[in-house]
Structures are given as C-alpha cells and as structure tokens.
MARPA-752952 format. One record per residue (C-alpha): residue in one letter; y, x, z. Coordinates in steps of 0.02 Angstrom, whole numbers, plus 32768, in hexadecimal, padded with zeros to 4 digits. Layout:
aYXZ/...
% end
This chain:
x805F80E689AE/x8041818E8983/x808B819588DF/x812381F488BC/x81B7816A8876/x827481A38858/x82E8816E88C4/x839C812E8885/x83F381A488FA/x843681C589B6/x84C6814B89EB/x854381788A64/x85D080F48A42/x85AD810389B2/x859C81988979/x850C81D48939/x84C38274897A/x842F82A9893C/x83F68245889D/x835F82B8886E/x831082A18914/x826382598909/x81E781FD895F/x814C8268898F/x80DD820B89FD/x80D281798A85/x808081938B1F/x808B81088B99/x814B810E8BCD/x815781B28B79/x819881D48AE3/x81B282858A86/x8239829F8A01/x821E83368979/x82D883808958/x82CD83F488B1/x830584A988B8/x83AC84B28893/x83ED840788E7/x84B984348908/x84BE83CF89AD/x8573837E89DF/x85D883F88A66/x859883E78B16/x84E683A38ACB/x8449841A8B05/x83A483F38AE8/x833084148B7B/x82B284998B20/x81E884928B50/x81C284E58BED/x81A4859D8BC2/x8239859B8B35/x828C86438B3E/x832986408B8C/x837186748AEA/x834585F28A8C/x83C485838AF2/x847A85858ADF/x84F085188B36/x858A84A48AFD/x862A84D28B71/x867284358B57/x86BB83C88ACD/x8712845D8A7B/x868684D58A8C/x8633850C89D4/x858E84A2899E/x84E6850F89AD/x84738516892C/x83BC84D2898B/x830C8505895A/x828E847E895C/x828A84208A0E/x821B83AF8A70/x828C83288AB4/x824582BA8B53/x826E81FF8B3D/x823881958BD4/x822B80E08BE0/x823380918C77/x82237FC68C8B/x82C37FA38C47/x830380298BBE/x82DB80BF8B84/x834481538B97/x834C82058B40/x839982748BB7/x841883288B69/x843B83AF8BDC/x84F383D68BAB/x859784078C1C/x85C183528C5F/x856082D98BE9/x84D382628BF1/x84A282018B4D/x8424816A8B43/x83BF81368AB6/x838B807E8ACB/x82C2806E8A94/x82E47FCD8A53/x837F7F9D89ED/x83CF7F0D8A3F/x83F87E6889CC/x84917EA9899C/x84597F468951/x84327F6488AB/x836D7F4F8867/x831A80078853/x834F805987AE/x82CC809A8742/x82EF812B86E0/x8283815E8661/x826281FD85EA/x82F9826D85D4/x82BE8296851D/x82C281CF84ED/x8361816884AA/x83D4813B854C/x836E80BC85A3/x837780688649/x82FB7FF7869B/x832E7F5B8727/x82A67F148788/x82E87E5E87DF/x82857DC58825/x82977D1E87C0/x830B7CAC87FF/x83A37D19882B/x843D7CA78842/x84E57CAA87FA/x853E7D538823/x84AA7DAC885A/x84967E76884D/x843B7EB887C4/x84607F6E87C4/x84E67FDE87C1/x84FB7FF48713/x857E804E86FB/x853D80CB8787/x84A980DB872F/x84F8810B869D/x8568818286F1/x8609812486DF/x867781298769/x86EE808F878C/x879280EE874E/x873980F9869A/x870880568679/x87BA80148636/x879080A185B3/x86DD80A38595/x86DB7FDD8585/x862B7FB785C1/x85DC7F1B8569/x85407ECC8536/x85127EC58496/x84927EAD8404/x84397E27847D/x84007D798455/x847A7CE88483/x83CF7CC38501/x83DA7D648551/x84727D85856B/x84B07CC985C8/x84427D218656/x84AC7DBE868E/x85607E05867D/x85AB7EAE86A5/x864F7EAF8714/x86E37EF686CB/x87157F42876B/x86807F9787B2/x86017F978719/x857E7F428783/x84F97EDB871D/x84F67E248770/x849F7D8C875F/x84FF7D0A8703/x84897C638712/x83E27C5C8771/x83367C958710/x82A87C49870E/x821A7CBF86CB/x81A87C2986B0/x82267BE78651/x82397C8885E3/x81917CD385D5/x811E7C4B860A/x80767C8E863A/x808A7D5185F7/x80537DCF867D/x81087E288659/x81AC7DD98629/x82377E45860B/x82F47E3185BE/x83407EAF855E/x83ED7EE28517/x84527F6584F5/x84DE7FB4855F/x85747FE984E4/x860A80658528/x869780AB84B0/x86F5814084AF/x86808178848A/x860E80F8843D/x855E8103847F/x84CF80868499/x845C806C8527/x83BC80018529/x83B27F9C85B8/x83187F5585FE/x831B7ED88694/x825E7EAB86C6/x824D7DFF871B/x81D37DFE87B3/x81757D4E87CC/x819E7CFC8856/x813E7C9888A3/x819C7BF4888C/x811A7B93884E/x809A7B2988BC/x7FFD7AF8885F/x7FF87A448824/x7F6679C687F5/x7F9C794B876B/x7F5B78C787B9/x7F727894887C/x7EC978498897/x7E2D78578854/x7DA277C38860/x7CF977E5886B/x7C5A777F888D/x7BC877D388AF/x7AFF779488DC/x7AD277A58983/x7A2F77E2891E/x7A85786888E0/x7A2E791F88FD/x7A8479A78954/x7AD37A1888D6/x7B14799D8871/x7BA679CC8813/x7C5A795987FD/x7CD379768787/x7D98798587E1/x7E2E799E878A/x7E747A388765/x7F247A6C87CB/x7FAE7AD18765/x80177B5C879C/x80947BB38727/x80997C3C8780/x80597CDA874F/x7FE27D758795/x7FAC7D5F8850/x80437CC4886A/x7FC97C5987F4/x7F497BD88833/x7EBE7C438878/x7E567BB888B5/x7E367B2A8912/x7DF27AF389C0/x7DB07A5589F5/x7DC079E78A98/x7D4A7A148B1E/x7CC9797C8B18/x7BF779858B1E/x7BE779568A73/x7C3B79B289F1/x7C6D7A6489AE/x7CE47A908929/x7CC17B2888B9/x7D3A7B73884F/x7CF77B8B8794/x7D457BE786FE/x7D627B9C8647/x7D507BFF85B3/x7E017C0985A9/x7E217C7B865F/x7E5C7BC986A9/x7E1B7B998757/x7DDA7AE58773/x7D717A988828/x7CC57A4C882B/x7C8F79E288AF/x7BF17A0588FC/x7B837985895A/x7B327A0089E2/x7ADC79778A58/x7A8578DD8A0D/x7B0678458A30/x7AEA77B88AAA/x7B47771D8A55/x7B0D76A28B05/x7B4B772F8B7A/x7C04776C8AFF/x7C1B77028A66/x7CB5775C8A36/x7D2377EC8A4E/x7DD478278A31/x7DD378DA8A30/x7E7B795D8A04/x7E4979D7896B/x7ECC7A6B8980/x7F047ADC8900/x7F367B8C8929/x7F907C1088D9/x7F807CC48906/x80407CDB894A/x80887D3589E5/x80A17CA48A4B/x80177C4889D4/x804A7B93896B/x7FDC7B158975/x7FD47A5E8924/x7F6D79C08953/x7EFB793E8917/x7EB978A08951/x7DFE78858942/x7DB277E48954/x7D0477ED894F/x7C9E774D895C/x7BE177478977/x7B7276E38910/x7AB876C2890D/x7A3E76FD88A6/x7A77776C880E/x7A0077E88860/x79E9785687D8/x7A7278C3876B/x7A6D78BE86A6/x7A0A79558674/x7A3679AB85D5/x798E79D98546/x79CA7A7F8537/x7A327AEF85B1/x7A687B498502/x7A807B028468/x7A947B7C83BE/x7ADE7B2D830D/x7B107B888275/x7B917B4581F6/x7BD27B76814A/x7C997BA4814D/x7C917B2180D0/x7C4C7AA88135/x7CD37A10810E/x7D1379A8818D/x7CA3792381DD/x7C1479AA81C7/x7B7D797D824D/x7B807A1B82C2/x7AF57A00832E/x7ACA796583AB/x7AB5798F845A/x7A40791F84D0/x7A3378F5856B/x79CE786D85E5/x79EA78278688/x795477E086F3/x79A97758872C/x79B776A186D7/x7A41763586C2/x7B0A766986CF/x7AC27700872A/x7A58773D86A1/x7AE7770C8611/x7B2777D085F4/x7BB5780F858D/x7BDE78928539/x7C9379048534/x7CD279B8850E/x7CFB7A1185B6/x7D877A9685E5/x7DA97AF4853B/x7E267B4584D9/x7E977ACA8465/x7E637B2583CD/x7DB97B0283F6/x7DCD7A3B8414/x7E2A7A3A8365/x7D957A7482F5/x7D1A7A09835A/x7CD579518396/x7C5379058404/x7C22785E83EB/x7C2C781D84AA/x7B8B77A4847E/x7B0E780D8418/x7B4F78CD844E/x7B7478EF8379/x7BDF7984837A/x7C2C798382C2/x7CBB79F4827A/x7D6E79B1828A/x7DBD7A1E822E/x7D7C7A9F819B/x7D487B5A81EE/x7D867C1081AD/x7CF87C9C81C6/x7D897D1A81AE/x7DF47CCE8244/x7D5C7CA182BE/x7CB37CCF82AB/x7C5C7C5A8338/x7C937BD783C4/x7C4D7BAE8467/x7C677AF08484/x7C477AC08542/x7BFF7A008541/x7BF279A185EB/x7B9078FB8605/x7BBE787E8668/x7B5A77F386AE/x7B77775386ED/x7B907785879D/x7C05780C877F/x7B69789D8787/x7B96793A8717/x7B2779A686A6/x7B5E7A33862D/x7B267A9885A7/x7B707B138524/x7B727B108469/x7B787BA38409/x7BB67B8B834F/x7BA67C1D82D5/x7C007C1A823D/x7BAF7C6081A4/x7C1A7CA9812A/x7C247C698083/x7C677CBB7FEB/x7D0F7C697FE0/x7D7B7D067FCD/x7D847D647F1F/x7D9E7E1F7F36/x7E507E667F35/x7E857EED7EBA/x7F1A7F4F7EDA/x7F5D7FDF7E65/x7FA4804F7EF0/x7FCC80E27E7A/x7FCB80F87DBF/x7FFE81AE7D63/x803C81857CBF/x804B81C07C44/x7FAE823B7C47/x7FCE82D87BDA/x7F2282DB7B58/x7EF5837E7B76/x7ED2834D7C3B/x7E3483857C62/x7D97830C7C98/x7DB382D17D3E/x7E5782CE7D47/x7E9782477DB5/x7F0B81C07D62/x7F0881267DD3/x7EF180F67E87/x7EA280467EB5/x7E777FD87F5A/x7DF67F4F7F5C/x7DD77EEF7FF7/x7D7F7E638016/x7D8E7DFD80B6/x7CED7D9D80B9/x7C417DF280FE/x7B9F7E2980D9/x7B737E278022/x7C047DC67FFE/x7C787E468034/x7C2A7ED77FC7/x7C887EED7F34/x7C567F3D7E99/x7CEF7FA37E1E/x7CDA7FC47D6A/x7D5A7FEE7CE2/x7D207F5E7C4A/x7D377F977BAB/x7D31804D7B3C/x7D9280D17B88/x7D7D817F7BB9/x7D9B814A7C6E/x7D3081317D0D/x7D2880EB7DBF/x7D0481707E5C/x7CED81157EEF/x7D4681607F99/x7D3F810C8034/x7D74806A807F/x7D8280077FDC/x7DEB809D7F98/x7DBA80C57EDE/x7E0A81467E61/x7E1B81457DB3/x7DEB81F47D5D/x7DD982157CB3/x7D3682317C68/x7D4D829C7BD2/x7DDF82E17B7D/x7E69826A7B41/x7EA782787A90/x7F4F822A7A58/x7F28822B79B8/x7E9681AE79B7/x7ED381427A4A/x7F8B81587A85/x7F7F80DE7B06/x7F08807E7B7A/x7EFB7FBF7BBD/x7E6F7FCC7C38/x7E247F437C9C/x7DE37F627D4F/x7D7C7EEA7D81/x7D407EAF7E3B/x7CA67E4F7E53/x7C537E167F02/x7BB27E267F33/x7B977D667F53/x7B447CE47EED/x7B997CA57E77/x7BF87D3E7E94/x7CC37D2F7E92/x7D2B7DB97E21/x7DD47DE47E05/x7E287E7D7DAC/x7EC87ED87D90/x7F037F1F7CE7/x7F297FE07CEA/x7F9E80117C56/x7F8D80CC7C31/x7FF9813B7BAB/x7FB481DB7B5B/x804482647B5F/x803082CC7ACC/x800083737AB9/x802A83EA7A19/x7F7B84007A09/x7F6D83D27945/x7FC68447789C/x802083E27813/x7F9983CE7782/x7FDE83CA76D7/x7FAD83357689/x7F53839875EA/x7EE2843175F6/x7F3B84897573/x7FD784657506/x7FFF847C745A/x8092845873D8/x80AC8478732A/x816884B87312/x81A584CD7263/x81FE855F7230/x82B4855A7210/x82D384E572B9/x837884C9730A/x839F852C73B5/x838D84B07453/x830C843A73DE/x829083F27453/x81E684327443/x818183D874B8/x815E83A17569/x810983E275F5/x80C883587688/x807983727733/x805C831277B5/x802B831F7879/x7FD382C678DF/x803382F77971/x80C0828479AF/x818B829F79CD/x81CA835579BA/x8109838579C7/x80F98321791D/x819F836478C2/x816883CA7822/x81DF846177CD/x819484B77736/x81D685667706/x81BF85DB7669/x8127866B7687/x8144871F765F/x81228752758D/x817487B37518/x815B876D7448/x8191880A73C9/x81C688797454/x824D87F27492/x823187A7752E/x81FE86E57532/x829286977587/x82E186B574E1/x828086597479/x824C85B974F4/x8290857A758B/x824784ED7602/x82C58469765C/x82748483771D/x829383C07747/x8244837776A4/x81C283F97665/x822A83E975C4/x8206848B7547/x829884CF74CC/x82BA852D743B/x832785A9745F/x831285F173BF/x82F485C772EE/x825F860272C8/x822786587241/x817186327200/x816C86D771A1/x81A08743723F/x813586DB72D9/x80B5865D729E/x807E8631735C/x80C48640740F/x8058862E74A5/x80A086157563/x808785F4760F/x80E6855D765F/x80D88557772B/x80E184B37783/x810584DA7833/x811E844978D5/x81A28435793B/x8124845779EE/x812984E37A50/x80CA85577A2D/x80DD85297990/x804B84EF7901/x803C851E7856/x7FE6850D77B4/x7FEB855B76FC/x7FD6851C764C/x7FCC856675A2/x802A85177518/x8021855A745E/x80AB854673FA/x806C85567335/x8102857C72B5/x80F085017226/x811185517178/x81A7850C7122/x81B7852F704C/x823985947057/x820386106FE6/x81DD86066F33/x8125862A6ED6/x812386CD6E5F/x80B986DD6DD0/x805E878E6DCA/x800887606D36/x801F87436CA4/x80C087A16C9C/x815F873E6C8F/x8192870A6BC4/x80CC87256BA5/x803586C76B80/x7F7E86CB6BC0/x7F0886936B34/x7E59868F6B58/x7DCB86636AE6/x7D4985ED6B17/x7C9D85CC6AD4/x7C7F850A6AB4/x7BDF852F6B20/x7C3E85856B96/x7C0185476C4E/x7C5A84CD6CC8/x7C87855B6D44/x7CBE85FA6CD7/x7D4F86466CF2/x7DD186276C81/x7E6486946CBC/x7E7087246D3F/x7EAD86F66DEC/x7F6486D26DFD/x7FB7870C6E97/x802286A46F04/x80C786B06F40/x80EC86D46FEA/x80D886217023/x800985E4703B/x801E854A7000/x7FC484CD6F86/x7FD484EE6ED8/x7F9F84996E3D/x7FB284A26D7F/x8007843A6D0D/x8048842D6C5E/x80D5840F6BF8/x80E3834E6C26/x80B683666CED/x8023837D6D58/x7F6F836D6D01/x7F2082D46CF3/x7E7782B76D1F/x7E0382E36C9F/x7E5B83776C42/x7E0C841F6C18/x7E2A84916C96/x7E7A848D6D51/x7EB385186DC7/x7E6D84C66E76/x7EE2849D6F06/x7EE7850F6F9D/x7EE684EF7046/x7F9584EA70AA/x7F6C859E70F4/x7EE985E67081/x7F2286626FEE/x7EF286556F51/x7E3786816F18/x7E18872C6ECE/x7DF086B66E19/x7E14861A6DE3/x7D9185A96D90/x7D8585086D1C/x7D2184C76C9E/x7D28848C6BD6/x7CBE83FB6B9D/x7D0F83A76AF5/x7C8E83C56A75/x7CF884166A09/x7D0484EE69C9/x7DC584EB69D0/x7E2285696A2E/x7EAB85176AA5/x7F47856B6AD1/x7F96852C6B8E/x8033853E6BD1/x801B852F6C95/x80B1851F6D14/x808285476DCA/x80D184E06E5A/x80C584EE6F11/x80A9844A6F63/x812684566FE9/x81AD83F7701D/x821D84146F96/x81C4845E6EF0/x820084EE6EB9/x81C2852A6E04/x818785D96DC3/
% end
C-alpha cells in the first residue's frame, strides 16, 4: 500500500478540513499523510511538524476566532489501532479523527481526475446496493453547498432510460443514491469492467458534468454445475491415468469471484484436474490414480466441488456416481495426436474436412467408440461436424479467409465404457480469389490548365484488395490514349501525373479508365472512370483564314461601299478565343489611311471611306491586325491589296489625222500581209480596247484592213498594222471611227 491515492477530505461533523491531504504510505498501523504547502488549516488546527522543524515554521490557532495560517508541506502521523484509525491536530482545545475506513453510511471514495479535462467525476460502488443507498456526495463534489441547490437545480441528464432507473440525486442534499438494486451480471455480463455513466446538469449557470459510477463485482455468485449428478461406469481394467469427462460448473461472476476450480472428495481412487478450453473456460477431468477393485468397491458416490476465487470463497456441488465394470481395460487411442487439413474459402457446405481415427483394444460394447466435438467456441461448432460413427469432420457452413484464417477443432472419443481420448485438428484456410480489387478516386484536380508541366499531379486513387498472397497484388493502368500516367506511392496509394504537355486545342477533355486487376488466376478487375477538363491557355494567335487578300474596287465608288472581308480565327477558347481586327499604320498620297479604309473590329469588315479615282490612285495596300481577347494578348497581320478598276469615264482623242481631215494611203496590190498602212494613232486618256469600224458599224470578218484590239491596260502600239489581199490595183479610200470598248461607248 505504498501508493499515494487522494483522499476526499478531513471530516469533523462534517466539515471538511483538509481536502488536498494525501495518502503517502502504509506501514503496519501507521499511516503518513502529505499536506501541500500552502494548506490554510481551520482556527485552532496545528499540524505537528517532523522532529527537527524549526520552530518558525509552526504557528498556532488561538481559538475559533484566531486568523488561518498558511502551512508548508507537512508529514501528518495517522495511527491505527484495532478498532479505528485516528489522525491526531495539535490546536488550542481540539482533537479531530479521521476514520481509516468509511463506515456504511459514508459516501464511496470520489475519484477526481485531470484538472485540464471536461468536469468529470468518478463513483466506485459494489453491485447490489439496495434501495436508498449512498453513492456519493454529489453535490459536494461538485462544490455545491445545500443552500444552492434550489438554484442550481441539480439533475441527471442525457442518460439512457437503463441507466438512469439505477440512481437519483436528492433535491435536498444533492447526494447521488441508489434508486433500485444492480446487478452487474445483469448489466455487463462477463466484462472485466462495468461502468454507468451520465451526466450531472446544474443551471444558473448551465454547466455539465460527466459522471462515472464504476460497479465492483461482488461476489454473489456461487459456481453451479448444470447437471446434479453425473453417471459414470468405468472397467475395473482400467489403467491409472485414465481420463473422465465431468461437466463443466458456471459462475457469472467475474475476475477472481469466478469459478477458479474444482476439488474432489477425498477417496483412494480418483483425482480431479482442472483443464482449460480454447475459449479461457475452466472444465474438471477425472483421473483414475489407483487401478480399481470392482470385488473389493463396486461403486462410489463421490462430491465434485466447484470453487470460485472469492473472499469468503463460493462453492457449488455435484453428485458423482461412479460404477465399476469389468473389462474395458484399455482407452480408445487416437492415430494421430495432431491432425493438419487445408480447405479452400470456397469450400461449400458439406465439404469433407478431414476424418479423424481412432481404435480401442477392447471387443464388444467396450470397443464400440464415438466420436464428438469437445469444449469450443460457438463460432467454431457452427462452421463444423463430426460424424459420431466414422470421425468425418465436414464444413457446416461456407468459410471467409478475410474473417478467419485457421481453426483449431478439439475432437474427443468416447468408448463404450465411458474411457476418453483427444486430439486436435488444425484447419487452414487457403485463400481464394473471391474479392475484385477496390478503386477509389480520393482526389481529382480538374480542370488541368494545358500548359501544366509533365508531372503534374491531377488525381489521387486507393486500391485495396482484401484477399492475400498473389491474389491481393493489384496491378493499375490508365486504358486508353492519353497523355497521362500511374506513379505508384505506398499502401495501394497511386497518383495520376501527366506525362507530357496537355493541349486544348487537340483534346479539350479526357474520359480515362483506371483499371485494377489481381494477381490471381483467372485474375478479378474492376475500374473507376476519371473525367478530366483541359483549362485553356492563350497560347495560340488568330490566323487569318487567307495568306494574303486582294479586291478589285472600281473607281467612282460610293463612300461606306463594302470592300471586302477580313476573317480569323483562334484556336483558343472563351475570351482567350475572342478576335478584334484593327486598321495598321499607312499613309496613300500623303493622306493618312484611316481616310481612305476603315475595318469594323467585331466583323473584320473593310470600307470605303472614300470615291476613288482610278486616274489619281490605281492601288492601295494595308495592314489589317487581328488581335485575341487573352492576356497578354496575341496577334497576327495580313496584307490586303485593293486594285482600282478603271471606269470609261473619259473619252478617246484622235491625234491623227487631224480633225475635218483625211489619211489616204496608197497601197501596192502586192503589198504584204503585215505593212503598215497608217502611222500610230494615240489614245485617249483611258487604256482601253479599241477597234475600227466603218460607216455601217464594226468590221466584219474578212475586210481589208483592221486596227488590232488592245489589252484593258496596255496603250496603244507605236504602229498599227493590217493587210490587203483582193486581187485588184484600185486605191481604196476608208473612213475609220475609233471606239473605246468600255461600258458605255463613247465616239471620237
């Protein structure tokens, strides 16, 4: 007892006096009490100091109304003698006691716990309190004080309808009682603890207190055999060391009050040993110690008591009537001490196990044996059989590798005489691959902007896979085309990281497959769809949709006449993707551009602004910008050529011959296809196509002489040539008329 425990405080009718006291050590009938530094002790209190204390260290109470003194740290005697134990103050008239034992009456020891935690307080009661009985000054503890209950309004609360039909606080003291007897069989059945909890709730102001009330076994159980007598019949051949079967006595009780073992009748015969079951419980074998006489004791009727391990022990009794029988001289004896099986998790029901044998020396009803499972766990006897007659184990019910890997079945045999034999079965389960893997998208980043470097982590996966071996290794990979890959982590963890740059442009979005597969045979897959979006990036210019433009604008146009049409497109998307054209910088005759053209920014559209004037500006050549809408910003240029178209808006003149005059020329009849006829006649200003004709219209084919047609923007030839091929030597005079072909003739 030399652990230091608190102690709920000094009473003196009480009053408490000292509740940090504590418990230092127990010596015999000594006990020493540590009091902390700074203990204010009631008036007329002293504490006797350690021999040697300096006589300053003391200070004395002069009575009730005498000021408290402040005490360093003191060494308190408490000596028992055979009745109570008494801690003794030095003070002006006063002598307080401190029983070592709280009587019945008294509350059970309050455990307080760490300051730092939620308000807790901890009851510690035997099971089987009555009606009425004392569990602890709640209230007290709580440090209420009777005139503020009617305020504070102590009550239980936030309890189960169960736990709370056990206790009830009193409205006048705030004491925690009993309010129906508890059985802690009842409650916790065979737990090593068993505990009920609620909370404590006071108002004004509100406040909660977890409350904690531990319930101590009693030992109120005795041990009891399910059956009152046992029959046995055993050989008076029967070797020493032989081994009977008894039943099994039950105590609820828990810890050291449980059955602890058993003890047998003193007689010359028999033993009882106490053996343990797989399951902790504690059953009795009878043991034959001296060979049996059946002509000098044919029977005997011997007690079999159970004991439990209580303070005064429990005990419980069993008849055993044991008759003596001749000649099963010889116990069953098992092939195998050991047996080992295997079996698939998919092993279905009625599955052979393994068959267990065993032989018995003796003939007749004494060598008939049988077979049975012995002192296991129930969840053992539901997955397995034995065939009493032929010792077939077989599977009752199917097996899981993931809940239990192996079993250890316990198989007696019994013989005709009642002689015992064991042996243990071990069954191993072998896993089978029954469990596809498991993929779980934990974490996906979407979307993923395309200019995200390689390696850049977009998703987060788990896959698990509960079965073993090669059947629990799972193998990831991303099916399909994508610039994606799997990194594997740790644990079944996996990351998705991108494996070369994304572009928007070719793929905007992504429908990837993950897909799990097992390492079994045939192996099991499964797979989880990962959807990723590309965010865009203003990593593209608009591109016009021809290298170059051109148009062909005839002169004399109206201002505002559309001219032609710029397009450009991006590849970007959204606001990245928005296109704006705008006018370059050029000046045409020393007048800036924007005079003569202007673009629309939203449509690319190009305008006159202007008539032109084919004899001032023949061609106009420009810039037009096409700028996105990202930021930065992306641009590109084109050229377009604007070509002014001549319109006849000018007459021909004829240089030659002079106006009123004739040209006569005289031809040889052998003049040449070819010669020139007449001198070159000069245009006007406009280049345009012009022919001869006479009197009655243009020349038809065949006639004697032609002035040839000129290109659309060629001049005229320096000479004029034609040919004369009749046959005759007659001179010809012509009268020729010059047009130029243009929209509307005009004549010269």
């Amino acid at each position: 007892m030399s652990r230091r425990r608190p102690l709920p405080g000094f009473s003196r009718r009480g009053r408490r006096l000292c509740p940090s006291a504590q418990l230092s050590s127990y010596r015999g009938k000594h006990f020493e009490v540590v009091v902390p530094k700074g203990t204010d002790w009631p008036p007329g209190i002293q504490a006797q100091t350690k021999p040697g204390a300096s006589q300053s260290e003391e200070r004395r109470g002069a009575g009730a109304g005498a000021s408290r003194a402040l005490w360093k740290a003191r060494r308190l005697s408490l000596t028992a003698d055979s009745r109570k134990s008494q801690l003794r103050f030095s003070g002006a008239s006063c002598c307080d006691t401190l029983p070592a034992r709280p009587p019945p009456d008294e509350p059970a020891p309050l455990l307080r716990e760490d300051p730092a935690a939620p308000p807790r307080l901890r009851y510690t009661i035997p099971e089987e309190l009555g009606r009425g009985s004392l569990v602890g000054p709640l209230a007290r503890d709580l440090g209420l004080s009777p005139a503020e209950l009617p305020a504070r309004k102590l009550r239980l609360a936030t309890a189960t309808k169960r736990q709370l039909q056990y206790f009830t606080v009193s409205g006048q003291n705030g004491n925690l009682y009993m309010s129906e007897r508890l059985d802690r069989e009842e409650m916790c059945g065979e737990a090593a603890s068993c505990s009920v909890s609620f909370e404590a709730l006071v108002q004004n102001p509100l406040n909660v207190f977890h409350v904690e009330v531990a319930i101590q076994d009693v030992n109120d159980n005795a041990p009891r055999f399910l059956r009152d007598n046992f029959q046995l019949e055993i050989n008076e051949l029967t070797s020493p060391g032989a081994r009977f079967a008894l039943g099994m006595a039950e105590d609820p009780d828990v810890g050291s009050n449980s059955l602890q073992g058993y003890e047998l009748e003193a007689n010359g015969y028999f033993a009882v040993e106490v053996k343990e079951s797989p399951d902790g419980s504690k059953f009795a074998e009878l043991v034959l110690r001296r060979a049996l006489d059946r002509e000098r004791e044919a029977s005997l009727r011997l007690v079999l008591t159970a004991l439990d391990g209580g303070d005064p022990p429990r005990s419980g009794t069993a008849q055993l009537c044991i008759n003596v029988t001749d000649a099963n001289d010889n116990a069953p004896v098992f092939a195998q001490d050991r047996y080992r099986a295997t079996l698939r998790e998919d092993a279905p029901p009625g599955s052979t196990v393994v068959i267990v044998s065993a032989s018995d020396a003796d003939a007749g009803t004494n060598a008939r044996i049988t077979y049975r499972f012995g002192k296991m766990p129930a969840k053992v006897l539901q997955k397995f059989v034995v065939d009493a007659e032929s010792g077939m184990i077989t599977l009752k019910e199917t097996l899981d590798f993931e809940d239990t890997r192996g079993y250890t079945l316990l198989v007696e045999v019994k013989d005709g005489g009642g002689l015992l034999a064991h042996c243990e079965v071990e069954v191993e389960v072998l896993d089978v691959n029954d469990n596809a893997p498991d993929v779980i998208l934990t974490s996906v980043s979407s979307p993923v902007p395309e200019d995200a470097p390689a390696g850049t982590v977009v998703a987060l996966l788990n896959v698990d896979d509960p079965d073993s071996g090669e059947n629990g290794e799972v193998l990831c990979e991303l099916s399909g085309k994508s610039p994606l890959s799997l990194v594997s982590s740790s644990g079944g963890s996996y990351k998705v990281v991108t494996a070369s740059t994304l572009d928007r442009e070719q793929v905007s979005e992504y429908n990837v497959t993950v897909r799990a597969a097992d390492g079994g045979s045939p192996a099991l897959c499964s797979s989880a769809v990962l959807w990723l979006r590309v965010l865009d990036v203003n990593d593209n210019a608009p591109v016009f949709a021809e290298a170059r433009y051109s148009a062909r604008v005839p002169e004399n146009n109206a201002e505002g006449a559309l001219v032609l049409r710029v397009r450009a497109w991006d590849a970007d998307w959204g606001q990245n993707a928005r296109v704006r054209y705008r006018l370059g910088e050029g000046r045409v005759r020393g007048a800036p551009l924007s005079s003569y053209v202007s673009v629309e920014a939203e449509t690319g559209a190009l305008y006159a602004l202007r008539s032109f004037d084919y004899e001032e500006v023949r061609e106009v050549g420009l810039w037009v910008r096409a700028e996105d809408g990202g930021a930065p910003a992306l641009s590109s240029n084109v050229s377009v050529r604007l070509v002014i178209v001549d319109e006849n808006d000018n007459a021909p003149q004829v240089l030659y011959p002079p106006a009123a005059s004739v040209a006569l020329a005289e031809i040889p009849e052998s003049t040449s296809r070819g010669a020139i006829l007449f001198p070159p006649c000069l245009p006007g200003c406009d280049p345009c196509l012009v022919s001869a004709a006479g009197e009655g219209g243009f020349v038809p084919p065949g006639t004697a002489f032609v002035l040839p047609g000129m290109s659309k923007l060629a001049k005229l030839k320096a000479e004029s040539r034609f040919s004369v091929a009749d046959g005759t030597d007659s001179r010809q005079q012509l009268r020729a008329r010059l047009r130029a072909q243009g929209m509307k003739p005009r004549p010269a």
